[in-house]
N, C-alpha and C positions, 0 to 999 in steps of 0.2 A: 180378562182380556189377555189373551196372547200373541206377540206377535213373533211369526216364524222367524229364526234365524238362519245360518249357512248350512246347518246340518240337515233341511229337511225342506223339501221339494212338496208339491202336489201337482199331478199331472191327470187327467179323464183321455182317454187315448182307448178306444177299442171295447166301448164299453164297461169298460175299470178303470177306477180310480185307484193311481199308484201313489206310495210317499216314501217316504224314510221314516224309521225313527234309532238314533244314532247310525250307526255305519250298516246296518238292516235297511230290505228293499221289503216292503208291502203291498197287496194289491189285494183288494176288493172288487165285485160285481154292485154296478150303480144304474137305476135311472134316473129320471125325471119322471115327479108325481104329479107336479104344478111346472110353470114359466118358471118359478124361481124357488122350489123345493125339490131339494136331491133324495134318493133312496140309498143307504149303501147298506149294502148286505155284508153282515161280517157274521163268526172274525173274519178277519183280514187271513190270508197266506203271507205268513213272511218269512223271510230266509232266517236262520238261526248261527248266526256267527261268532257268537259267544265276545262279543266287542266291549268293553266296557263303556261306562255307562258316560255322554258327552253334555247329555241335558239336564236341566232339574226336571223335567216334564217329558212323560213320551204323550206323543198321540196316538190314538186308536180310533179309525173313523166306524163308526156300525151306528144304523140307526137313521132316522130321516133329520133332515141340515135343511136351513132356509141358506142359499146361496145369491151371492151380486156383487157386485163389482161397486168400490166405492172411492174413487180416483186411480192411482195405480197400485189399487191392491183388490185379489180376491179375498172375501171375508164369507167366512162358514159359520154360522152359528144352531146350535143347539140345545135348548133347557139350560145347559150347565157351563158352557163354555162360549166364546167369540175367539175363534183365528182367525186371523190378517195374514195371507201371501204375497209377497211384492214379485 
């Protein structure tokens, strides 16, 4: 289970799902496969800023995610992992 900290956003805006991982912007093509399964097509596009490294963990979204909301967090889950966005 992870929960995101300050250094990393998730936003669906336009068709793609944007994030961070450290001081890098990402962005993936997504839909809806179900009410509450996303598709994200990766990799991802991301900028390449040569930033050092701010987490133990980067994310990389690719792949299908059951998605929902579980008080005031979105949570992503897939086979191997559970993120929480507040």
């Amino acid at each position: 289970m992870i929960f995101v900290d300050e250094y990393h956003y998730l936003e669906f805006r336009e068709g793609r799902v944007r994030y961070s991982i450290d001081c890098n912007k990402c962005s993936s093509p997504y839909e809806f496969v179900t009410k509450d399964t996303i598709l994200i097509e990766g990799p991802p596009m991301c900028t390449r800023k040569g930033c050092l490294e701010k987490d133990d963990f980067q994310i990389t979204f690719d792949g299908q995610y059951k998605i929902w909301q579980q008080g005031l967090y979105l949570v992503i889950q897939n086979d191997n992992e559970i993120y929480y966005y507040k």
